[in-house]
BAZA-319983 format. One record per residue (C-alpha): residue in one letter; x, z, y. Coordinates in pm, whole numbers, padded with zeros to 5 digits, always signed. Each point is the difference from the previous one (the first is absolute). Layout:
! residues N
AXZY...
This chain:
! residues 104
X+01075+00567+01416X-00008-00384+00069X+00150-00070-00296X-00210+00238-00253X-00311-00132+00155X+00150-00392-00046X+00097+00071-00412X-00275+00209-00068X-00222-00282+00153X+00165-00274-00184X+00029+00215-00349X-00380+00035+00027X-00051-00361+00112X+00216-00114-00272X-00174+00153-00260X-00361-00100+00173X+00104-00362+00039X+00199-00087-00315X-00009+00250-00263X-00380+00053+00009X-00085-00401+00004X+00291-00092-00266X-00102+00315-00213X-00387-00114-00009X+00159-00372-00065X+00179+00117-00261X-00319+00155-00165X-00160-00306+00085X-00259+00160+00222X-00204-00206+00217X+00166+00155+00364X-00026-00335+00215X-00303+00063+00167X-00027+00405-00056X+00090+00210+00333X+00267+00274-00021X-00250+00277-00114X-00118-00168-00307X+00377-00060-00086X+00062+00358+00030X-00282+00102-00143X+00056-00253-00312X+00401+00136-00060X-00143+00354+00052X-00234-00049-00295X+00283-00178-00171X+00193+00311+00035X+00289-00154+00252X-00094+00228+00330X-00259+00269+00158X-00206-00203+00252X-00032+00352+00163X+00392+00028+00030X+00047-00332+00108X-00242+00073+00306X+00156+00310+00130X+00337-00168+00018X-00196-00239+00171X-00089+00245+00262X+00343+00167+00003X+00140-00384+00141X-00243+00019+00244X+00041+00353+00125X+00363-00144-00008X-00040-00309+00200X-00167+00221+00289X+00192+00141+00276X+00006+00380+00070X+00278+00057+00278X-00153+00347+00117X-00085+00089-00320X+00330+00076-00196X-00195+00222-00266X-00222-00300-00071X+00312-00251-00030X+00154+00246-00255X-00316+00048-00215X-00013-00397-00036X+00327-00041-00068X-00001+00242-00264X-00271-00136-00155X+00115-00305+00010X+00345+00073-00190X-00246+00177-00274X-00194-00318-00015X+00309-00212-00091X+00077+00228-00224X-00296-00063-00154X-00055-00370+00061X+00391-00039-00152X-00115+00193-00311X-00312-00251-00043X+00178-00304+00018X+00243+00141-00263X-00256+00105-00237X-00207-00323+00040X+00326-00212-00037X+00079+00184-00314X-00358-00056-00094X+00040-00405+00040X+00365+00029-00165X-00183+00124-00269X-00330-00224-00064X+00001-00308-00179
């Protein structure tokens, strides 16, 4: 489970701390002084991501992070989310890589 939570952590981190600033770079958006929210909310109208999406795997790496020892049931419902989230966060960074590949 440690190591889901670590790679799903640093896929989504990844794609938060590079691919986001070097894809709004690349479009030569003005992101240097725009919070995380407006970034997202930018690439969303842009086409690149669902700001909705983005924040529910955002709250599956938190349910993640927390500890539920006595609560096996709980453990297995975040973990199973999260694997479905990967899944999904893998398939975004695909598409938007084709999607750079691809624009002049």
């Amino acid at each position: 489970m440690d190591q889901l939570l670590f790679r799903f952590i640093k896929l989504q981190d990844t794609v938060g701390e590079r691919l986001i600033p070097a894809t709004l770079a690349s479009l030569r958006e003005p992101l240097e002084d725009w919070p995380m929210r407006d970034r997202l909310n930018r690439l969303e109208k842009l086409g690149y991501l669902d700001v909705d999406n983005w924040l529910a795997w955002r709250e599956v790496r938190n349910r993640l992070a927390h500890e539920y020892p006595d609560q096996p049931e709980v453990r297995f419902a975040a973990l199973m989310a999260a694997i479905d989230a990967a899944k999904a966060l893998a398939a975004l960074y695909r598409n938007w890589r084709a999607r750079l590949e691809t624009s002049p």
